[in-house]
TILUMBA-264160 format. One record per residue (C-alpha): x, y, z; residue in three letters. Coordinates in steps of 0.1 Angstrom, whole numbers, padded with zeros to 4 digits, always signed. Layout:
N
XYZALA;...
end
This chain:
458
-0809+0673+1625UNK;-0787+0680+1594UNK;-0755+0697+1593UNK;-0740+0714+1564UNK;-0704+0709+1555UNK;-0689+0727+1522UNK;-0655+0716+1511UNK;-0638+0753+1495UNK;-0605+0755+1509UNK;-0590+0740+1468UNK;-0569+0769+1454UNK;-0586+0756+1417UNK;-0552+0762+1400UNK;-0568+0754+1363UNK;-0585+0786+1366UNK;-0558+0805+1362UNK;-0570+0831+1382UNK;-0558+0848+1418UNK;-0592+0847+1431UNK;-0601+0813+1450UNK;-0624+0789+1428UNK;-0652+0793+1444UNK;-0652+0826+1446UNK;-0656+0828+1410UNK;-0696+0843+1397UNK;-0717+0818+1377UNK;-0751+0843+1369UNK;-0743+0869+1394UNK;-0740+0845+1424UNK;-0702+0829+1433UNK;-0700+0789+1433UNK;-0699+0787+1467UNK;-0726+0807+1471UNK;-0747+0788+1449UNK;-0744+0757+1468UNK;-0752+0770+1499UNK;-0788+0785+1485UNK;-0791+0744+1475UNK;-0794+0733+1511UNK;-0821+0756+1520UNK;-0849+0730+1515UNK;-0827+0700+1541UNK;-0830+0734+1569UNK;-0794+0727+1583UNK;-0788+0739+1619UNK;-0754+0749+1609UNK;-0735+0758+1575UNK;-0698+0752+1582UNK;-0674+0758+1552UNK;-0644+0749+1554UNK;-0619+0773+1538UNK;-0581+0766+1534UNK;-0567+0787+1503UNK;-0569+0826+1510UNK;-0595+0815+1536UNK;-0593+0849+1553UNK;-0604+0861+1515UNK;-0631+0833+1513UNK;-0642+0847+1551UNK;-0645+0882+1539UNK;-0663+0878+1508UNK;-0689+0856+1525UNK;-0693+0877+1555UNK;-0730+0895+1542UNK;-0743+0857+1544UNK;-0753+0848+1580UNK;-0754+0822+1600UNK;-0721+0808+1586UNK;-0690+0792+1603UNK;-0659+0786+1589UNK;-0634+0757+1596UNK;-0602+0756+1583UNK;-0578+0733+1569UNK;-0546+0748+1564UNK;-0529+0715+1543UNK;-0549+0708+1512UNK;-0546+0664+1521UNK;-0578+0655+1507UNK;-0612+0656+1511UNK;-0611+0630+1541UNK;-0586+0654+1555UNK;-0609+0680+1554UNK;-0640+0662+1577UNK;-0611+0654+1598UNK;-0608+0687+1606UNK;-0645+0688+1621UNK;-0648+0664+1647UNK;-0634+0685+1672UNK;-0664+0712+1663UNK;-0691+0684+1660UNK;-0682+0667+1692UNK;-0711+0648+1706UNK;-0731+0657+1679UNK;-0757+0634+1669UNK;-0776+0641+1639UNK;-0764+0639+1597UNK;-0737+0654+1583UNK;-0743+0667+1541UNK;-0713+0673+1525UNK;-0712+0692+1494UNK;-0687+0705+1475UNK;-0679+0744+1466UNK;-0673+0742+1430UNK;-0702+0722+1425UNK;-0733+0750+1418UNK;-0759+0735+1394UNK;-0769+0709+1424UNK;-0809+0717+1428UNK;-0827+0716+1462UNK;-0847+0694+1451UNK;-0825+0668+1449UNK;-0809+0673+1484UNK;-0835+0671+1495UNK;-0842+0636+1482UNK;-0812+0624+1490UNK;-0810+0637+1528UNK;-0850+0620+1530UNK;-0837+0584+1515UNK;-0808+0586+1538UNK;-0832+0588+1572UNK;-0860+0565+1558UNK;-0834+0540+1556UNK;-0815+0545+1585UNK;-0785+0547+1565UNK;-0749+0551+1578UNK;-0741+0573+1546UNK;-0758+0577+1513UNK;-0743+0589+1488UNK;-0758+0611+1456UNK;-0744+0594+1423UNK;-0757+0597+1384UNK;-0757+0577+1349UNK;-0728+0598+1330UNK;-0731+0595+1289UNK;-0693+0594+1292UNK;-0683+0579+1326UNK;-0645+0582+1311UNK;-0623+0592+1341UNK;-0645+0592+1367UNK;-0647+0565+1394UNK;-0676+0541+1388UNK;-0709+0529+1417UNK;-0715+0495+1419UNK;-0749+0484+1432UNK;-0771+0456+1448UNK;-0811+0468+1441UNK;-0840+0457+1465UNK;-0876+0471+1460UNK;-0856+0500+1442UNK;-0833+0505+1469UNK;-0798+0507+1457UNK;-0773+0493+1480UNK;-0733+0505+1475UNK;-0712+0474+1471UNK;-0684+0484+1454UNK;-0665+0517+1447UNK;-0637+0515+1418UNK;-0617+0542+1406UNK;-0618+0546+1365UNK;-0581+0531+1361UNK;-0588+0504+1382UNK;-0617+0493+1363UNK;-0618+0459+1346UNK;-0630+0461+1310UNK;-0661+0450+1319UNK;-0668+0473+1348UNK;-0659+0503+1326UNK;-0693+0494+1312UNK;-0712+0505+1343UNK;-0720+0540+1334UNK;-0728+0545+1375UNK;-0703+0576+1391UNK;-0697+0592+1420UNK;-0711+0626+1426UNK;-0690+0634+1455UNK;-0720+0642+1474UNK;-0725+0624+1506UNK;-0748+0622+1537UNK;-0735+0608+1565UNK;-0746+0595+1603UNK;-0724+0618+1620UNK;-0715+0592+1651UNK;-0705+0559+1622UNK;-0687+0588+1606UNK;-0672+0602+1635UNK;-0654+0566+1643UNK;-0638+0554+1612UNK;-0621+0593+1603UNK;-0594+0590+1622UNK;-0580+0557+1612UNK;-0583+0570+1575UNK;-0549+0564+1554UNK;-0530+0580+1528UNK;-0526+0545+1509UNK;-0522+0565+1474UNK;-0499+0580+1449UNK;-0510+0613+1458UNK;-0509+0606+1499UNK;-0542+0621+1503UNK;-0571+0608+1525UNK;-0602+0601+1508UNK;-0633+0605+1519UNK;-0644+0578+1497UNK;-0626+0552+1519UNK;-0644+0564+1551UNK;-0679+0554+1528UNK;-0666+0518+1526UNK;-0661+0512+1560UNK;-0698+0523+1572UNK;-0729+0501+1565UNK;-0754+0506+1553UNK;-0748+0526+1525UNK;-0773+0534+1495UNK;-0766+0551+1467UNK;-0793+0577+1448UNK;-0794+0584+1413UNK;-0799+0619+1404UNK;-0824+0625+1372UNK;-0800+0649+1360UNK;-0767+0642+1356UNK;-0759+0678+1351UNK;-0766+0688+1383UNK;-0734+0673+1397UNK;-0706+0686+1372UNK;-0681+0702+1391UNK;-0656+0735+1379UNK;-0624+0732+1372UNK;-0616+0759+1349UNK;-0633+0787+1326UNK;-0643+0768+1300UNK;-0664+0747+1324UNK;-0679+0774+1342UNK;-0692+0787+1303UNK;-0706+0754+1304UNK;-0724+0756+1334UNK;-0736+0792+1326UNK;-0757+0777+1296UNK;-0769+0753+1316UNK;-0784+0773+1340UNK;-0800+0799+1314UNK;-0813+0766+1297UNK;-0829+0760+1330UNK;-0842+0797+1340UNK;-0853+0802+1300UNK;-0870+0769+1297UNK;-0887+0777+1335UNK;-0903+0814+1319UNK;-0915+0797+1286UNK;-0934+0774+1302UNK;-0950+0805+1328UNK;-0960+0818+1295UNK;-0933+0843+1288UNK;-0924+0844+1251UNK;-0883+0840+1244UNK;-0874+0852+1207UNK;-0842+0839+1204UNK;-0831+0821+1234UNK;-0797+0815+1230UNK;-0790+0854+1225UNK;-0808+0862+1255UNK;-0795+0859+1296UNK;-0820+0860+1326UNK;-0808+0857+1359UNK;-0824+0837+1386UNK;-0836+0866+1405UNK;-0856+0880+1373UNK;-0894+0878+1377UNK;-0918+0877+1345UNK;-0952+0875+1339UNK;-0974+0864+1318UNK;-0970+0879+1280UNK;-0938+0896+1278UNK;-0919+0893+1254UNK;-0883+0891+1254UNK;-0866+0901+1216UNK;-0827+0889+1208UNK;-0795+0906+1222UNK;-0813+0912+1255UNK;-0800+0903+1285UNK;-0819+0910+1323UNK;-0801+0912+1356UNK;-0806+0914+1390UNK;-0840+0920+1409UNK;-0858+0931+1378UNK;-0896+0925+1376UNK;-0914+0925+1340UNK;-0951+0930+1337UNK;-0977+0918+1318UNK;-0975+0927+1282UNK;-0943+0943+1282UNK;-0920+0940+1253UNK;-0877+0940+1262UNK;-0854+0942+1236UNK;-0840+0935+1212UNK;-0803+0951+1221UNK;-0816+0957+1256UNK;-0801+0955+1294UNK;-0825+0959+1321UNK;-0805+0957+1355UNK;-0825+0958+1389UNK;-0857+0973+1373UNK;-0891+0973+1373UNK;-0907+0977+1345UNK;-0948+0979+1343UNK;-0974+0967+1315UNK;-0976+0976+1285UNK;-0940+0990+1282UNK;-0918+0990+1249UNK;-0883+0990+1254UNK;-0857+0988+1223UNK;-0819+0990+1222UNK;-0816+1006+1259UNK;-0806+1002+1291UNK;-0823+1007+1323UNK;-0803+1002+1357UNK;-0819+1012+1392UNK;-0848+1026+1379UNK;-0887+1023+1375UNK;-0912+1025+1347UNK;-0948+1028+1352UNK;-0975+1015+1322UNK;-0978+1022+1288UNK;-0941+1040+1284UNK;-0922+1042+1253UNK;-0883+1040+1252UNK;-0856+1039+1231UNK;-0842+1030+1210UNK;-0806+1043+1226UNK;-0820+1053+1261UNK;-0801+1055+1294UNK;-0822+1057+1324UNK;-0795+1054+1358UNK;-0793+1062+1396UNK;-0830+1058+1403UNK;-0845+1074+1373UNK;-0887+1068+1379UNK;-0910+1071+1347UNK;-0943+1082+1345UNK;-0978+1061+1332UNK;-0977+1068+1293UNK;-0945+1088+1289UNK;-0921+1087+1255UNK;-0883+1084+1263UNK;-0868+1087+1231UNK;-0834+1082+1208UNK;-0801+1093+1229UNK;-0824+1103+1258UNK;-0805+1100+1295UNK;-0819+1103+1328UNK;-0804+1100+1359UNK;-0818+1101+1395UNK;-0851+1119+1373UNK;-0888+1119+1382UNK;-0912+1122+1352UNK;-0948+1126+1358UNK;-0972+1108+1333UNK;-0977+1117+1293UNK;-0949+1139+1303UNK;-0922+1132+1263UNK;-0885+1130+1260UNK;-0881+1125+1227UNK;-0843+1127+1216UNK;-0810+1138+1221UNK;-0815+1154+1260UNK;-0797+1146+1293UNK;-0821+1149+1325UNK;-0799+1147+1360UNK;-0818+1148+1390UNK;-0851+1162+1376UNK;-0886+1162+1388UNK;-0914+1171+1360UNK;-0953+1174+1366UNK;-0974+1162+1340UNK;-0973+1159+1301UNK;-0943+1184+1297UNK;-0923+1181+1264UNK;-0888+1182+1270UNK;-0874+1196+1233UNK;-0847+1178+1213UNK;-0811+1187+1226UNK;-0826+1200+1265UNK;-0796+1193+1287UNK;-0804+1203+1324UNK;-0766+1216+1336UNK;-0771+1199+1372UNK;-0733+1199+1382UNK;-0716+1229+1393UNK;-0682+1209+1399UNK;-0689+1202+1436UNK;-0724+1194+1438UNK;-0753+1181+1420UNK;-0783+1202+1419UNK;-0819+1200+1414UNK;-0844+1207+1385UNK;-0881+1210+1388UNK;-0902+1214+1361UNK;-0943+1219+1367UNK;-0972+1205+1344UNK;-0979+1209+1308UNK;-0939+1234+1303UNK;-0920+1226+1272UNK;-0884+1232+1267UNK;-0872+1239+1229UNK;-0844+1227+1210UNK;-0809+1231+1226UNK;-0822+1244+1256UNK;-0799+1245+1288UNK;-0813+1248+1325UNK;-0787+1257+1346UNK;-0797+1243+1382UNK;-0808+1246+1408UNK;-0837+1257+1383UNK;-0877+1261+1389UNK;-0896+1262+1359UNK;-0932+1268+1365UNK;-0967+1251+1352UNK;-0976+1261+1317UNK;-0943+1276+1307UNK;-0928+1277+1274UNK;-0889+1280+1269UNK;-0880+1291+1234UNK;-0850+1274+1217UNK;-0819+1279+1219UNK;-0824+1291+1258UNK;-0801+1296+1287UNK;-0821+1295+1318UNK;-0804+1305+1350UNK;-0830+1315+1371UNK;-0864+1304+1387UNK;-0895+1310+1360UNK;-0928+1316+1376UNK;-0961+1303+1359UNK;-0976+1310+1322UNK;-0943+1325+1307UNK;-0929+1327+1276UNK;-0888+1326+1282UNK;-0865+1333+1258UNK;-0832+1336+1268UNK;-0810+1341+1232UNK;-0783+1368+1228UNK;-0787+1388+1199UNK;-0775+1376+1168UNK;-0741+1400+1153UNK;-0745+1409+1118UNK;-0710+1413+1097UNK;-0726+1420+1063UNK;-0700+1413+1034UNK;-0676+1395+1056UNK;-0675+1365+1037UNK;-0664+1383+1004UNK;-0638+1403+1021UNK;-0622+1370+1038UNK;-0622+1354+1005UNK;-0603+1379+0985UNK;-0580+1382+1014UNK;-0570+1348+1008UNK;-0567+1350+0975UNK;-0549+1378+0974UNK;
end
């Protein structure tokens, strides 16, 4: 048995921000969040974070997420201080205790999952996650005993307390720790505030338990923390690099990679292609063959094969096969696109159904619309669907085109096979086979213009 404890109750002052730290969104998903979706894999029976600055605004932003409890700790004394504050809620519990950090989100399940399996195949009292920095500058350095590859803690020194020569060890501390509940359980309460900044470390509960192995993670990236915004920039490219470097090797061709942002929800197949300056959110799906970008954003989408998509944006919405858009298309509030369609330059649709071949080819606004098949919507169609109070509906049948500057007042039936003539106002249902024009007749001043002029000049 494993339970989960996240340390968030840090106000993360060098943020500069109102909102609590790990609160904050790293690629749609907040820090805290993030770290909880890392302990899937170790199948904790409980998730307990424990909250302390604007916990009750912690509490509510996490309440979607189920299955959570929340502990709090309402003076900020250090992490040892915060455990403390869960023995009476894990009293007589017997099983592991993983504690993770909140502003910690790059932390990959795979790697909990090592660390949680080396801890029980040893039978350790605690095991702790640590990793080789490039720079260990500042941070408090692992000393080691190895047998068969095991790595036995022997020593923990903080970075100003380092001899010259132990500065050399290039071992840290994560701040990532597994623990035998019961050996932990004993030595919290006799922890001590023995430090300049009278805090109680959890640290100094891991040297008074034994045994206690240590386990290098592959990537030291995984474990760097977020203190302010210029480190959560950081951590954003790091986690494209990840997602990018994940689709390229599925077979998914990136132009320009560092112009480009995928979240982690994405899904790709095989032979898209993804051009610069386009960025994909939410839970968008690409199919085969498809071509994004460039200058695109494709938000909670799904897109078919074959589709060509070029300095637009689709949000909410669906496109079938073999459809043209853009460039400068808006599709919004559940727009769905027909097999083979054309949605041209300055097109919008919102909450519109267009059945297949059915060509949308410039400068025309579509609001809650449903069309049959291969209708031609003419350049400058705007359907009026809002009367100030409500929105109204827009049906269009098969094979009807619409001409230039053509304005369907809904709620509006247009037949199958009818033919609007440019210029049109259309105000009321049109049945099947018509020709409609709707144009008042044109006024006729002859000589006007000459009589205006020598007005003015007189």
């Amino acid at each position: 048995m494993v339970v989960v404890a996240i340390l968030a109750a840090g106000r993360g002052t060098r943020m500069k921000s109102s909102l609590p730290k790990v609160l904050h969104k790293l690629g749609g998903l907040s820090l805290v969040e993030r770290v909880l979706n890392s302990v899937d894999q170790t199948q904790p029976i409980r998730r307990i974070i424990i909250v302390g600055y604007q916990a009750e605004f912690v509490k509510t932003a996490m309440a979607p997420i189920p299955n959570i409890e929340f502990v709090e700790q309402t003076q900020q004394l250090g992490t040892g201080h915060a455990i403390q504050q869960l023995l009476p809620h894990l009293e007589g519990y017997e099983g592991d205790l993983l504690v993770l950090n909140g502003d910690v989100p790059l932390l990959r399940p795979e790697t909990l999952s090592n660390l949680l399996q080396t801890h029980r195949e040893n039978q350790n009292a605690a095991t702790i996650l640590t990793a080789h920095l490039p720079d260990p500058k500042g941070y408090g350095r692992v000393f080691c005993d190895g047998d068969g590859g095991k790595k036995f803690v022997q020593q923990m020194v903080e970075d100003k307390d380092c001899t010259a020569e132990q500065k050399l060890c290039t071992r840290i501390n994560a701040g990532i720790y597994c623990f035998r509940w019961q050996d932990l359980a004993q030595v919290l309460p006799h922890l001590q505030a023995n430090n300049a900044q009278k805090e109680y470390y959890l640290t100094d509960a891991v040297t008074q338990v034994s045994p206690v192995m240590a386990v290098d993670v592959e990537d030291y990236q995984e474990i760097l923390g977020i203190n302010d915004r210029l480190q959560l920039a950081g951590a954003y490219e790091i986690l494209q690099n990840r997602i990018k470097n994940q689709w390229m090797a599925a077979g998914v061709t990136i132009v320009d990679p560092s112009s480009v942002t995928i979240d982690e929800t994405v899904e790709l197949y095989p032979d898209v292609i993804i051009e610069p300056q386009t960025h994909l959110r939410g839970s968008t799906i690409i199919h085969t063959g498809s071509t994004i970008g460039p200058g695109s954003l494709i938000e909670n989408s799904q897109i078919g094969e074959n589709v060509s998509v070029q300095f637009s944006v689709i949000t909410d919405s669906s496109v079938a096969a073999g459809v043209r858009i853009g460039p400068y298309a808006h599709l919004r509030g559940h727009a769905h696109v027909g097999e083979g369609c054309r949605i041209g330059n300055f097109v919008e649709l919102k909450n519109t159904k267009l059945g297949t071949k059915t060509n949308v080819a410039h400068l025309s606004y579509l609001g809650d619309t449903t069309t049959g098949t291969k209708v031609n919507i003419g350049a400058g169609t705007i359907t009026a669907n809002y009367d100030g109070f409500k929105k109204h509906p827009t049906t269009i049948g098969d094979n009807t085109k619409t001409g230039s500057n053509s304005v369907l007042v809904a709620p509006l039936n247009l037949g199958s096979n009818v033919y609007i003539a440019a210029g049109s106002t259309i105000a009321q249902d049109i049945p099947d086979d018509c020709l409609v024009i709707a144009r008042p007749q044109p006024v006729l001043k002859p000589g006007w213009v000459s009589k205006k002029q020598n007005e003015m000049n007189s």
